[in-house]
NUDREN-194892 format. One line per field, with one value per residue (C-alpha): residue in one letter; x, y, z; residue number from 1. Coordinates in steps of 0.02 Angstrom, whole numbers, plus 50000, padded with zeros to 5 digits. Layout:
N
code [A/...] $
east [X/...] $
north [Y/...] $
up [Z/...] $
pos [NUM/...] $
END
This chain:
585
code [X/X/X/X/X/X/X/X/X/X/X/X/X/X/X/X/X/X/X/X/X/X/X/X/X/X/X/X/X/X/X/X/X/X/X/X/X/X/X/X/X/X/X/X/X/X/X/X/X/X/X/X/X/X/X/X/X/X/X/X/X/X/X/X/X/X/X/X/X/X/X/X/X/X/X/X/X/X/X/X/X/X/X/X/X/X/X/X/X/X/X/X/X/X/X/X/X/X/X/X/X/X/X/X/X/X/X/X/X/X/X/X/X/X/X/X/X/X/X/X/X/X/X/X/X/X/X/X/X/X/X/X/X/X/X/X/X/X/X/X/X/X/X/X/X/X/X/X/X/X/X/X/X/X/X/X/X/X/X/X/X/X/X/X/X/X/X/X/X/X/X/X/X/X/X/X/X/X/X/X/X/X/X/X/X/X/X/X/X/X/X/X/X/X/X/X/X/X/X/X/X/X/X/X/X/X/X/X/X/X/X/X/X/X/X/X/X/X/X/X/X/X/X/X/X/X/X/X/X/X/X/X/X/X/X/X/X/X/X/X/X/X/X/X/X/X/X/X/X/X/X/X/X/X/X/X/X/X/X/X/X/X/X/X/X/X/X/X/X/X/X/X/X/X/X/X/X/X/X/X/X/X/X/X/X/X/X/X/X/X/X/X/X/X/X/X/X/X/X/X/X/X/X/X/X/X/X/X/X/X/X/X/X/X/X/X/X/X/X/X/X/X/X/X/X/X/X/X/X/X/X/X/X/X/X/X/X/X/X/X/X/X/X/X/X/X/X/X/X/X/X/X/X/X/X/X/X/X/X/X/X/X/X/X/X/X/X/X/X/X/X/X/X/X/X/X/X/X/X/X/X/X/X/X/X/X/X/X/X/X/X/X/X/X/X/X/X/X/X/X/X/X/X/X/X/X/X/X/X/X/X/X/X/X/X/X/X/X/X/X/X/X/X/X/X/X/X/X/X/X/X/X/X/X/X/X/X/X/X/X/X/X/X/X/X/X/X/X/X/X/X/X/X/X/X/X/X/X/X/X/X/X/X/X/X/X/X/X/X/X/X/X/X/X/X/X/X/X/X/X/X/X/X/X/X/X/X/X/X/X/X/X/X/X/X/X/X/X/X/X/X/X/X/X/X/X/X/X/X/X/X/X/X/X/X/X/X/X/X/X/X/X/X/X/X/X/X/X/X/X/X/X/X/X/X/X/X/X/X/X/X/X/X/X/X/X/X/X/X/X/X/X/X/X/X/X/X/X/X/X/X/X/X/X/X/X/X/X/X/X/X/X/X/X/X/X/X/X/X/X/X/X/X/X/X] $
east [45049/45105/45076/45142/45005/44875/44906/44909/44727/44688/44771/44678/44501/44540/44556/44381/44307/44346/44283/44431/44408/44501/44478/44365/44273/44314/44390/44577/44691/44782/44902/45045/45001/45129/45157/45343/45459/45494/45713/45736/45661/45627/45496/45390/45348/45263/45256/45175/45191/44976/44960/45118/45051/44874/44877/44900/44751/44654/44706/44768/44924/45039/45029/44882/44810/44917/44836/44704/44741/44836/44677/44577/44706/44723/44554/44618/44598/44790/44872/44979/45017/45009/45152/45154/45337/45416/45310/45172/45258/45152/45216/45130/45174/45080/45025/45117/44959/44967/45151/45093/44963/45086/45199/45073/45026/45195/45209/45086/45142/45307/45425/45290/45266/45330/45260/45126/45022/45111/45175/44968/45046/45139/45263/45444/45573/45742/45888/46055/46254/46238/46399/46493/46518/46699/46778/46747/46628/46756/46702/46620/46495/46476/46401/46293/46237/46209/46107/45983/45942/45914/45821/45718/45683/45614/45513/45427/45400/45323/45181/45253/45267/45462/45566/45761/45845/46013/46059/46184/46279/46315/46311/46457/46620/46682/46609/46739/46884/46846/46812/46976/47066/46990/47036/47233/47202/47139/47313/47383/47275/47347/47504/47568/47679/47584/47681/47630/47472/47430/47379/47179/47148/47089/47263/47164/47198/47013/47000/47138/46989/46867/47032/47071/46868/46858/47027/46930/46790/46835/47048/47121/46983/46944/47124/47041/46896/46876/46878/46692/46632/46757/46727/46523/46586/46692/46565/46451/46529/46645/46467/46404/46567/46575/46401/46401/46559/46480/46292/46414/46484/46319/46263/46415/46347/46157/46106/45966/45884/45739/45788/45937/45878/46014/46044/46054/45881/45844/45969/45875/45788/45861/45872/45676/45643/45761/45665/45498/45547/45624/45479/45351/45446/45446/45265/45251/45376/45532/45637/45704/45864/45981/46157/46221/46358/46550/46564/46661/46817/46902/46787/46738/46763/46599/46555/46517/46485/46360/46156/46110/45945/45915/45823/45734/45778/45791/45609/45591/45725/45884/46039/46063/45981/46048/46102/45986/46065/46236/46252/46276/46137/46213/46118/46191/46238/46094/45959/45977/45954/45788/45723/45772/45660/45504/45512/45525/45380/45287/45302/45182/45318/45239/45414/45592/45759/45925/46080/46220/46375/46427/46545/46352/46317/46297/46164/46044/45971/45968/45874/45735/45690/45678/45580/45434/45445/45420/45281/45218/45263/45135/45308/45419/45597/45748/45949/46035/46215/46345/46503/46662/46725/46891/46958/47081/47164/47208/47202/47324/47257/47217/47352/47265/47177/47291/47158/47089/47246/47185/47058/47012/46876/46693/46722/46892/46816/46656/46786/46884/46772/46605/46439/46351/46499/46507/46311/46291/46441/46392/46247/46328/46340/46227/46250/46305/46425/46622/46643/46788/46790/46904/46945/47029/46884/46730/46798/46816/46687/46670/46551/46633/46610/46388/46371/46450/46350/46177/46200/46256/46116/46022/46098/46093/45896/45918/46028/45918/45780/45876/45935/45729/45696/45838/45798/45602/45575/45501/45530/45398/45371/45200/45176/44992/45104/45221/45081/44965/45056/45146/45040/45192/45308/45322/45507/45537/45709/45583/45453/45606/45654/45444/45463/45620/45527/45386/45483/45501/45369/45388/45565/45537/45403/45536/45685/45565/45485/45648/45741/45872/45903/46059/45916/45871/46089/46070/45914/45972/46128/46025/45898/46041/46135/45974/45948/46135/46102/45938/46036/46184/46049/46000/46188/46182/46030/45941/45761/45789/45871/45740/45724/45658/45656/45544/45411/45377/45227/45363/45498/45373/45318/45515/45532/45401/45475/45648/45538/45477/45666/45739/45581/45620/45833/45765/45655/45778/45912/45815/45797/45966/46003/46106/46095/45993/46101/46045/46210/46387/46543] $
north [47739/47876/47810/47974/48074/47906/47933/48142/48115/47975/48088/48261/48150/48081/48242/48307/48164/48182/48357/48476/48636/48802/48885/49020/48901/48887/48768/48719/48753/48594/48638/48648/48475/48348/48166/48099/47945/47966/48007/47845/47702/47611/47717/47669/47676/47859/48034/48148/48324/48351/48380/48487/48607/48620/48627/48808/48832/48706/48772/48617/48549/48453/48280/48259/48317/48187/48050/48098/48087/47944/47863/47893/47833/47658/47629/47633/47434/47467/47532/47408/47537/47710/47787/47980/48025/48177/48331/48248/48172/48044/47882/47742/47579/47501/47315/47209/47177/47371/47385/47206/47284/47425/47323/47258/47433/47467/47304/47348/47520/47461/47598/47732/47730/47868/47985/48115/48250/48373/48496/48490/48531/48708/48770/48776/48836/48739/48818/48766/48735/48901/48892/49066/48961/49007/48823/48638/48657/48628/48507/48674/48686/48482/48498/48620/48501/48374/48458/48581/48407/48300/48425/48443/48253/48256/48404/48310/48154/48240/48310/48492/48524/48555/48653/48606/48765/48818/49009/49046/49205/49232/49428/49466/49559/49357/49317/49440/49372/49176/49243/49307/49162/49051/49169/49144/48941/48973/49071/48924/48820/48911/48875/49026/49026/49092/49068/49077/49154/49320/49357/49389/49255/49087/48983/48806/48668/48661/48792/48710/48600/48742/48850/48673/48694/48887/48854/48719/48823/48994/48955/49130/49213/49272/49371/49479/49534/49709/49657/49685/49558/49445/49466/49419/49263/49224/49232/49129/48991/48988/49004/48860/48761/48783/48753/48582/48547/48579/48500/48336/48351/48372/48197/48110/48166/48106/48293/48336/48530/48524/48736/48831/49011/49147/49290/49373/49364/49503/49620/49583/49731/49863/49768/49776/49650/49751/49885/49838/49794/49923/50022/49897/49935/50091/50125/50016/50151/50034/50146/50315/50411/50447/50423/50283/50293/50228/50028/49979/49928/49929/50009/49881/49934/49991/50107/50286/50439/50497/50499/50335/50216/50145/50001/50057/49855/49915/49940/49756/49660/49719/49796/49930/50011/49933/50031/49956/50080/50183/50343/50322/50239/50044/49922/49824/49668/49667/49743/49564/49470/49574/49542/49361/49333/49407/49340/49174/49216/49292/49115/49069/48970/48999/48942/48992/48890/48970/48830/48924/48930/48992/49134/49215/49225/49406/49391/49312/49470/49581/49397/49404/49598/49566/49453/49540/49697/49609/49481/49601/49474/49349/49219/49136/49130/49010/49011/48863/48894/48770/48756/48716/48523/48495/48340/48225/48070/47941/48115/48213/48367/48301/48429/48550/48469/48462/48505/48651/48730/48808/48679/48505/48469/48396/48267/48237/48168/48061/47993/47923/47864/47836/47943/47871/47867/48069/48095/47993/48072/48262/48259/48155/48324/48474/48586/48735/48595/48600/48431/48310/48198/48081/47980/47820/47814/47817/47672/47585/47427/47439/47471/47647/47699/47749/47723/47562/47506/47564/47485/47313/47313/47342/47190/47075/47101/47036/46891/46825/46821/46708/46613/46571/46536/46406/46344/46344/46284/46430/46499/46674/46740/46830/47014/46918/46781/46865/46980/46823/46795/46944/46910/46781/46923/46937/46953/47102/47119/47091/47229/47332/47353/47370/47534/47605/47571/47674/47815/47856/47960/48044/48091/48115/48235/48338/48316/48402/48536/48610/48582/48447/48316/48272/48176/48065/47981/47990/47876/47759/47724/47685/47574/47469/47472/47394/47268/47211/47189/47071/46971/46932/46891/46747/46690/46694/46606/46496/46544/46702/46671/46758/46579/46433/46294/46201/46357/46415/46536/46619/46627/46705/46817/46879/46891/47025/47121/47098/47154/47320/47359/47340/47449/47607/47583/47598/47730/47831/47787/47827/48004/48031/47967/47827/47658/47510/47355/47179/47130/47187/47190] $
up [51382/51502/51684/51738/51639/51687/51878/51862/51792/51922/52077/52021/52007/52187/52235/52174/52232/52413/52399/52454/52457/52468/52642/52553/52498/52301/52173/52215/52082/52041/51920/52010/52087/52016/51975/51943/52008/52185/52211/52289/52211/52339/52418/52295/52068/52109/52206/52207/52312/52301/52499/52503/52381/52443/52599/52617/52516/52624/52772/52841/52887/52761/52843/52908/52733/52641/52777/52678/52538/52543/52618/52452/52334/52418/52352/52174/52116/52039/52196/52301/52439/52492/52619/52678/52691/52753/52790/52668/52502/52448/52400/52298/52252/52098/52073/51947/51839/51797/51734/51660/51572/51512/51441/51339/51258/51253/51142/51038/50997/50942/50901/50904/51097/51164/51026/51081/51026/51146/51022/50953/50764/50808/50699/50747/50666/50705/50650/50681/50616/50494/50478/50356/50175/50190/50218/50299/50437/50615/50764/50852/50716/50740/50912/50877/50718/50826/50969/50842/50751/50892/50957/50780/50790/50964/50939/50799/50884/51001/50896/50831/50656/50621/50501/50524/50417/50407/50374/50225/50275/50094/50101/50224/50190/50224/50051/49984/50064/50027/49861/49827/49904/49776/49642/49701/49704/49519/49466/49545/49447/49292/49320/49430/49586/49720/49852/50033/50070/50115/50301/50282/50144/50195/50165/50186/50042/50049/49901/49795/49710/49667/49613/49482/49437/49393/49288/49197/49167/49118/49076/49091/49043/49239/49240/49081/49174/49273/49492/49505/49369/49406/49590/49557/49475/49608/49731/49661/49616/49781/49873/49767/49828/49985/50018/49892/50028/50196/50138/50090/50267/50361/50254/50324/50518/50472/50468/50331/50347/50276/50191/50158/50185/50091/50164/49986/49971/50118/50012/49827/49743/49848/50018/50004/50151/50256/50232/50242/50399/50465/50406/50525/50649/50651/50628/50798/50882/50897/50788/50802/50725/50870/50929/51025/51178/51145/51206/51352/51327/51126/51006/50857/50686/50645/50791/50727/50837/50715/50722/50644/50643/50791/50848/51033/51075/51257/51279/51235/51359/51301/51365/51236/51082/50918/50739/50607/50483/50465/50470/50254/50245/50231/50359/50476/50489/50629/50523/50412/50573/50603/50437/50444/50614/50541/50362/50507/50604/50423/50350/50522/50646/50825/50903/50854/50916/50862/50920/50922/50979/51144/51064/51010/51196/51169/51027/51146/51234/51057/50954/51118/51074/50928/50939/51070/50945/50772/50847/50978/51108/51001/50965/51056/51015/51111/51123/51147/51171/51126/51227/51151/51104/51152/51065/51145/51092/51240/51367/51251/51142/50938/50823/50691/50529/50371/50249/50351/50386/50564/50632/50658/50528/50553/50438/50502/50655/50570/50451/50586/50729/50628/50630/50784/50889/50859/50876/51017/51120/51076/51156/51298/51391/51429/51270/51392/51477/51379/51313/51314/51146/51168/50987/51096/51210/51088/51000/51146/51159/51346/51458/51465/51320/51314/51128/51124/51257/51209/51029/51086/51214/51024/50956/51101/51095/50933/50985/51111/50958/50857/51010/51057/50860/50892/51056/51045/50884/50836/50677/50657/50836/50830/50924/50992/51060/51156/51251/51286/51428/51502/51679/51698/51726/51912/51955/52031/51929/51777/51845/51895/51690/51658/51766/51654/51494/51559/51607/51391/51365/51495/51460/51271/51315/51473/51338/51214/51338/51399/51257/51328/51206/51299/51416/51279/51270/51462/51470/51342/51440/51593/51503/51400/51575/51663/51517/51513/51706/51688/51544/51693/51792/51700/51679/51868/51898/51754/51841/51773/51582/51430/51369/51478/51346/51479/51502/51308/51382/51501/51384/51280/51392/51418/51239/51257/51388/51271/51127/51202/51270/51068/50999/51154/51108/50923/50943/51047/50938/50786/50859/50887/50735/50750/50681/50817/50768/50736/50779/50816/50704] $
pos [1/2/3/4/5/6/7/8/9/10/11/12/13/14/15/16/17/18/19/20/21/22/23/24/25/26/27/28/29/30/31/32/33/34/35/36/37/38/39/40/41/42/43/44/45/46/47/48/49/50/51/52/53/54/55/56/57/58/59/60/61/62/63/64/65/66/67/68/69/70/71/72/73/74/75/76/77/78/79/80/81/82/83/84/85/86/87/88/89/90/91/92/93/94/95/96/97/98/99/100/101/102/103/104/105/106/107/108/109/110/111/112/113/114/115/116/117/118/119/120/121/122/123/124/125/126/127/128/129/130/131/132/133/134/135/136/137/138/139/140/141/142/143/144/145/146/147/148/149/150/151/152/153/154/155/156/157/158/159/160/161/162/163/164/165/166/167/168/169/170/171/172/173/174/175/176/177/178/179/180/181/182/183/184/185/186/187/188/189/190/191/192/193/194/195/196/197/198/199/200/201/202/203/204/205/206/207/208/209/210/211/212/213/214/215/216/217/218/219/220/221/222/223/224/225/226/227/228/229/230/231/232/233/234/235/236/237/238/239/240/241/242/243/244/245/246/247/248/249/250/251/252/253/254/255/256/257/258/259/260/261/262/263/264/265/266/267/268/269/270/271/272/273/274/275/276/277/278/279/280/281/282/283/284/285/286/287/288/289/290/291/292/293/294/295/296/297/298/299/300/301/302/303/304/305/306/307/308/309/310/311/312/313/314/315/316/317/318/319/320/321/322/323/324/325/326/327/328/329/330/331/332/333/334/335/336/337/338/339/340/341/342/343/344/345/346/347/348/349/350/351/352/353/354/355/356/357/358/359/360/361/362/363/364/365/366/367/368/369/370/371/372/373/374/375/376/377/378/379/380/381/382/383/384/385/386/387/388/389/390/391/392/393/394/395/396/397/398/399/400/401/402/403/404/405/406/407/408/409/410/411/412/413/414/415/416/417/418/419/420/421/422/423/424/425/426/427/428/429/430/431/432/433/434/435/436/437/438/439/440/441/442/443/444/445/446/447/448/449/450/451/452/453/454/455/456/457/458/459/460/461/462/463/464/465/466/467/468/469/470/471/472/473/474/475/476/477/478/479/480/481/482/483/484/485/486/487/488/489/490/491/492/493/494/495/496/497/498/499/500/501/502/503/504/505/506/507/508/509/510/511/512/513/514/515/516/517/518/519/520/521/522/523/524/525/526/527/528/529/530/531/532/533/534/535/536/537/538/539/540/541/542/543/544/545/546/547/548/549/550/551/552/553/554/555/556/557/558/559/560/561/562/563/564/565/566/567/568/569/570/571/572/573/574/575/576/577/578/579/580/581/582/583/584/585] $
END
């Protein structure tokens, strides 16, 4: 049950009914007509801004129009009250028997309500962390884990059809390098002094273990080979490592992609896919063969003055025309990225989310052309841009990771403060908001510290179960029994927590829509934060404790309302993917 969607519907048929019209005499368009909570809660459960949108259409002004209005919508059997405030916001206060009567669906839907059909089954394409397979993935890439697969789970929930992937950029010049730096770990496997290592190798102990494995595998039979076989070899099974290292780390942060797309397979048989698509685009005009102006400021390595390939990207929204193909006849590291999006929208995703990190603001402009020229406009592709995690222990900066030689690790961080703990907090800011992880503070059981919070609001819905199996006598409490007789629930401090729990699907559905699962950690904190508060009501005041052994039908009746709160922390939590405890260690 959405009473925000139930009230849009019941608003817009108010509004037929009473006949308005537009001063030319046509149909009104309602669609910008909205319903939502009102800023201050107590003006009312719901606003909405129908007379201040209209009347300009109508021809009449604002207030008197939402008199009107307002007039027609007290007749509605589950309106308490209607108040005009301001110019002509309309304010309206609901009876308890309808947030009563919610409750009860919400009951009954257990952890599915919330779900909805908004995404109708498109495909989206979610892909995120695609982090180089050069070493441990570092607590940058762990935000950006975080956030694309939140983000995946949401979607999904909310009725699109979701593919979480992760890009292997396993055809780089990197490739080389981490290649080579394994090949010194396996002379120093073998027994050779290798002393430090060489500026441009990778000098983390990370590669020690795959340097031991190619020893075992092939003794010294690597140091006989020409470079270019051995190189192949080294490749491969540094690749294989890597990636067998950074899919081990993802399973330690909850994080499952659903396809590991290689980057090798746009350069098999002759780079075909590059070319096919550099072909397609060309027979729709976007390419050309021309020269491109110096950049401001330092040239990068692979700027040439020559006549190259050119992709005409600033006919389709970007700043300048891109090189698709050197002036020898190599492709760019761009030209991959082309071919990547359209083998993406080829395999038939409607919708595609890159979460990257906020060092790739610059791809943003160059990913959207690409995207209008290989779909002609038809797809719709998103950048979410990660800003950095700066870790902190009790306020003071966290020293470099051992084991990575130059960073603090992923799993460094999940190994010390626990998966949920690191979930929970990354998406405890706005992913384009820097974020302060503090180690001290998100082990911290207090009411500061949100993850903490939301989970023992988990298990003390869980504790005040046992408590009425105890206390009542009861030992199976029956869905059926707890919503026979919700109508007892008239506390306003009771209705009060009704009204949060009904605001879920409409903030899965907003988180989903713009892409903000930081909404979801927000809304938890404020619905564990209003259930902690009812609980200390009833220390304060035995009227008001979940369990009345003297009143079975009302302590049912609260178990309900306790019921529903433990499903939406579930649910939420569920999509975040952290754990909904029964009870607290």
């Amino acid at each position: 049950m959405n009473i925000f969607t139930d009230f849009d519907e019941r608003i817009k048929k108010t509004l037929q009914d009473i006949d308005l019209k537009a001063k030319d005499g046509g149909d009104l368009d309602l669609s910008r007509v909205g319903v939502e909570p009102p800023r201050d809660a107590s003006h009312g459960d719901i606003a909405t801004n129908a007379a201040m949108v209209l009347s300009k259409a109508v021809g009449e002004n604002p207030r008197a129009l939402a008199e009107k209005i307002a007039g027609a919508l007290r007749q509605d059997s589950d309106v308490e009250s209607v108040d005009v405030a301001g110019p002509g916001f309309i304010n309206l206060r609901l009876k308890p028997a309808y947030w009563q009567r919610g409750l009860a669906t919400m009951l009954a839907s257990g952890t599915d309500y919330g779900r909805s059909g908004l995404g109708e089954g498109r495909k989206v394409n979610v892909e995120y962390v695609s982090a180089n397979p050069t070493g441990p993935m570092h607590v940058g890439h762990c935000r950006g884990a975080v956030v694309g697969d939140v983000l995946a789970n949401l979607l999904s929930f909310s009725g699109y059809d979701v593919t979480k992937e992760y890009y292997i950029n396993d055809a780089g010049a990197q490739i080389d390098v981490v290649a080579k730096s394994a090949f010194l770990r396996y002379r120093e496997a073998l027994g050779e002094e290798i002393g430090e290592i060489p500026a441009g190798l990778y000098p983390g102990d990370y590669l020690v273990p795959v340097g031991q494995a190619l020893a075992e595998e092939f003794g010294n039979k690597l140091l006989e080979m020409q470079e270019d076989e051995r190189l192949e070899i080294l490749k491969e099974r540094t690749i294989k490592a890597m990636m067998d290292m950074i899919r081990a780390d993802l399973e330690a942060l909850n994080v499952r992609h659903d396809l590991f797309y290689s980057e090798k397979t746009l350069h098999a048989n002759h780079a075909q896919a590059i070319r096919s698509t550099i072909n397609d685009l060309t027979m729709k005009g976007h390419v050309y063969k021309g020269k491109l102006p110096p950049p401001k400021g330092q040239l990068p390595d692979d700027w040439e003055d020559r006549e190259q390939t050119l992709f005409r990207s600033t006919e389709v929204g970007d700043d300048i025309d891109r090189a698709l193909m050197k002036s020898d006849g190599s492709f760019t590291y761009f030209a991959a990225d082309v071919a990547y999006f359209k083998d993406k929208y080829d395999r038939g995703f409607d919708e595609m989310i890159y979460v990257l990190g906020a060092d790739h603001g610059g791809y943003v402009k160059r990913l959207e052309a690409v995207a209008r020229a290989v779909s002609d406009g038809k797809a719709k592709l998103t950048v979410l841009l990660c800003q950095m995690v700066k870790l902190l222990r009790d306020g003071e900066p966290v020293r470099m990771s051992k084991r990575a030689g130059e960073f603090i690790t992923l799993r460094d961080v999940v190994d010390e403060v626990g998966r949920d703990p690191v979930r929970f907090m990354m998406l405890y800011r706005k992913s384009d908001v820097a974020l302060d992880f503090d180690f001290a503070k998100v082990t911290e059981q207090s009411k500061d510290n949100p993850v903490f919070y939301v989970q023992y609001a988990s298990a003390r819905c869980h504790s005040v179960f046992r408590q009425a199996r105890e206390q009542l006598g009861i030992e199976t409490i029956e869905k059926e029994s707890l919503a026979a007789h919700l109508s007892l629930l008239t506390d306003e401090s009771e209705l009060a927590l009704i009204r949060k729990l009904a605001e879920y699907p409409r903030l899965i559905e907003a988180a989903s829509s713009h892409q903000e699962p930081h909404r979801l950690a927000f809304y938890l904190y404020d619905l564990a934060s209003a259930f902690h508060s009812q609980w200390n009501k009833g220390s304060e005041n035995q009227d008001l404790r979940f369990i009345k052994v003297n009143d079975t039908n009302l302590s049912l009746a609260r178990l309900g309302l306790v019921q529903v709160v433990s499903d939406v922390l579930k649910s939420g939590l569920t999509i975040i993917g952290a754990d909904a405890p029964t009870e607290m260690r």
